[in-house]
C-alpha beads as a LAMMPS data file, in Angstrom:
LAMMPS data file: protein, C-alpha beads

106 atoms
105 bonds

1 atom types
1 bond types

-500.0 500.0 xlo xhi
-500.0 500.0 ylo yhi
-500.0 500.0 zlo zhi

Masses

1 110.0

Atoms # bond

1 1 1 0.000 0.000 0.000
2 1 1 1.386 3.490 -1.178
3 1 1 1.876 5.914 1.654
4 1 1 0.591 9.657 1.372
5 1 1 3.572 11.812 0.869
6 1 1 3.634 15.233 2.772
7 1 1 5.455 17.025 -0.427
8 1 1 3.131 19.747 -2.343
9 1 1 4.500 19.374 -5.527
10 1 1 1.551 19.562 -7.027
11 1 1 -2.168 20.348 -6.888
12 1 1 -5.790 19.940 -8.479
13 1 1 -6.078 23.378 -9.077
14 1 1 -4.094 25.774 -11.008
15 1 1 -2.835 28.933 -9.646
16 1 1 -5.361 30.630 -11.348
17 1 1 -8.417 28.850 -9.741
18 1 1 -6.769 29.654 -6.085
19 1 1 -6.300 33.246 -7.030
20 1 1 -10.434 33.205 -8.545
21 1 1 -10.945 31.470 -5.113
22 1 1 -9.561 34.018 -3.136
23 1 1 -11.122 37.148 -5.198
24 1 1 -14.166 35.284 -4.249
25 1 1 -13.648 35.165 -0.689
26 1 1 -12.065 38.437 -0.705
27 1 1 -12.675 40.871 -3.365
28 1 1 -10.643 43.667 -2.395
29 1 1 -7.673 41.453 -1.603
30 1 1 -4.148 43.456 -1.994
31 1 1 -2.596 41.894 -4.866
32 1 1 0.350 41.072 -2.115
33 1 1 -2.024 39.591 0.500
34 1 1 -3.043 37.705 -2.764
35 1 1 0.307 36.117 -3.848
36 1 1 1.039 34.870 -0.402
37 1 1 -1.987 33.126 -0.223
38 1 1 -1.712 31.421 -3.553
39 1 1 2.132 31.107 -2.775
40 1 1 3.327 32.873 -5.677
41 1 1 5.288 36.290 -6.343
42 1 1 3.534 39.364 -6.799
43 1 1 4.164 40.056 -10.350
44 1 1 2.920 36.327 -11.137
45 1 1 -0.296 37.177 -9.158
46 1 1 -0.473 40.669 -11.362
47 1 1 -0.082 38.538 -14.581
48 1 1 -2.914 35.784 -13.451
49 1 1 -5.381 38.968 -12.559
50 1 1 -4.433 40.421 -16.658
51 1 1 -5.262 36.904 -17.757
52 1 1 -8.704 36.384 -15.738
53 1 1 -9.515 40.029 -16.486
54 1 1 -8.572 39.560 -20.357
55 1 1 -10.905 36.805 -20.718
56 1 1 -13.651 37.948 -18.595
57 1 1 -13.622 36.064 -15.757
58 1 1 -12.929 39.285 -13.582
59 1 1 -13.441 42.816 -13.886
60 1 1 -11.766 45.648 -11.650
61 1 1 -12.856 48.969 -9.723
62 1 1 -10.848 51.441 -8.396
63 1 1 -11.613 52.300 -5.220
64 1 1 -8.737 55.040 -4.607
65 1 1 -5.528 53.332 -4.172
66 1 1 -7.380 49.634 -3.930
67 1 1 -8.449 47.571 -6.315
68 1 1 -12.169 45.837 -5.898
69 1 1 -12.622 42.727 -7.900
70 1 1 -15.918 41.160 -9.703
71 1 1 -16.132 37.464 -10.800
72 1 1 -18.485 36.643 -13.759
73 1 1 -19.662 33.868 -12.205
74 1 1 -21.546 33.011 -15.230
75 1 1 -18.385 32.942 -17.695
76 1 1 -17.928 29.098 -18.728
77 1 1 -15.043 26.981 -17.805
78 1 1 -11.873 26.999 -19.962
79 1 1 -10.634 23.536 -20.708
80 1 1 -13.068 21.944 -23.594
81 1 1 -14.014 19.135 -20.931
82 1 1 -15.466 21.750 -18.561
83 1 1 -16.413 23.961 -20.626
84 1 1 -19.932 23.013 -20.228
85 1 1 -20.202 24.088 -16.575
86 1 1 -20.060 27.460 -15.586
87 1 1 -16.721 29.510 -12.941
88 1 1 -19.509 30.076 -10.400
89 1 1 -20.070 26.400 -10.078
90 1 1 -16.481 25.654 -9.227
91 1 1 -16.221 28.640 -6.813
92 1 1 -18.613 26.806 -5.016
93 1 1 -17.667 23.200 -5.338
94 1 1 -14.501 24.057 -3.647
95 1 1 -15.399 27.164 -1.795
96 1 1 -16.959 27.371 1.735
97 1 1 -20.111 29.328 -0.447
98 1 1 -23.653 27.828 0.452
99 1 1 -22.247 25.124 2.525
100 1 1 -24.228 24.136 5.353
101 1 1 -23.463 25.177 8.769
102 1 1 -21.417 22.608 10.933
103 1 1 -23.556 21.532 14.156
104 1 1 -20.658 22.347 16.398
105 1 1 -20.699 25.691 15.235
106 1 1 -24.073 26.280 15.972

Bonds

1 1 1 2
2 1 2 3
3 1 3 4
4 1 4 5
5 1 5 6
6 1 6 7
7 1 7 8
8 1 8 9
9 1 9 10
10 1 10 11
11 1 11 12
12 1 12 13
13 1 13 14
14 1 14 15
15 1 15 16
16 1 16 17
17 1 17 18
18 1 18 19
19 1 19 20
20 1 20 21
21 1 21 22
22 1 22 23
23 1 23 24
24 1 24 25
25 1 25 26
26 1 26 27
27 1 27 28
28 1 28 29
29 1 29 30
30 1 30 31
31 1 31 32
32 1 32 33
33 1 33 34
34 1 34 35
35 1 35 36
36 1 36 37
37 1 37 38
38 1 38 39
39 1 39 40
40 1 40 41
41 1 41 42
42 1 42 43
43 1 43 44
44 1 44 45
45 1 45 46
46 1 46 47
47 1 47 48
48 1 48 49
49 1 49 50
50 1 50 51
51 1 51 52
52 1 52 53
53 1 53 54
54 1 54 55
55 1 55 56
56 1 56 57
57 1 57 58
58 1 58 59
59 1 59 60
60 1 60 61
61 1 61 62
62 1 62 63
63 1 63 64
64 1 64 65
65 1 65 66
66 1 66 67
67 1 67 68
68 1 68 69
69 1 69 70
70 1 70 71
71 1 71 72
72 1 72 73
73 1 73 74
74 1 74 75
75 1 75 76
76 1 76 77
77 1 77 78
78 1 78 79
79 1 79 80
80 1 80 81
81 1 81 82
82 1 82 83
83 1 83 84
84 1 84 85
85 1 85 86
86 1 86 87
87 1 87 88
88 1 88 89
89 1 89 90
90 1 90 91
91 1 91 92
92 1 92 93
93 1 93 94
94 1 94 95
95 1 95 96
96 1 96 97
97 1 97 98
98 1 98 99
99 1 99 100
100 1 100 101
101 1 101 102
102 1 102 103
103 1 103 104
104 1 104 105
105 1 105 106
């Protein structure tokens, strides 16, 4: 039997489905706060926010020195075998989004 190895050398999700998942959580997230999270560098966080915002997935406001982000949660997945099911319904697939309240919480 194959043990679980502690390495993260990889993950399900690309960089820029953490970075969506974050903008979701936090839309005004500073693009710093933003790469630390995802566990990139800042200009690779800048370069992810171009490509969501090229295609569509996000749009930004200026809210005086900040940023505020918008998610088209409507826009369609990327990859052909996805592309049937819709950015919103991943955000909350692997989001905390509509999730029902643990009892212990309660």
């Amino acid at each position: 039997m194959a043990t679980r190895s502690n390495s993260r050398s990889w993950t399900f999700l690309t960089n820029h489905a953490h970075v969506l998942l974050v903008i979701a959580s936090t839309p005004d997230v500073r693009v710093r706060d933003l790469a630390q999270l995802v566990g990139v560098t800042e200009r690779t966080a800048l370069q992810i926010i171009d490509d969501l915002e090229a295609d569509g997935y996000i749009t930004r406001e200026r809210f005086g020195r900040r940023n505020r982000y918008h998610i088209d949660r409507s826009h369609p997945l990327r990859h052909p075998l996805e592309e049937h099911h819709e950015i919103g319904a991943l955000l909350q697939a692997v989001s905390h989004e509509g999730a029902e309240p643990d009892p212990a919480d309660l």
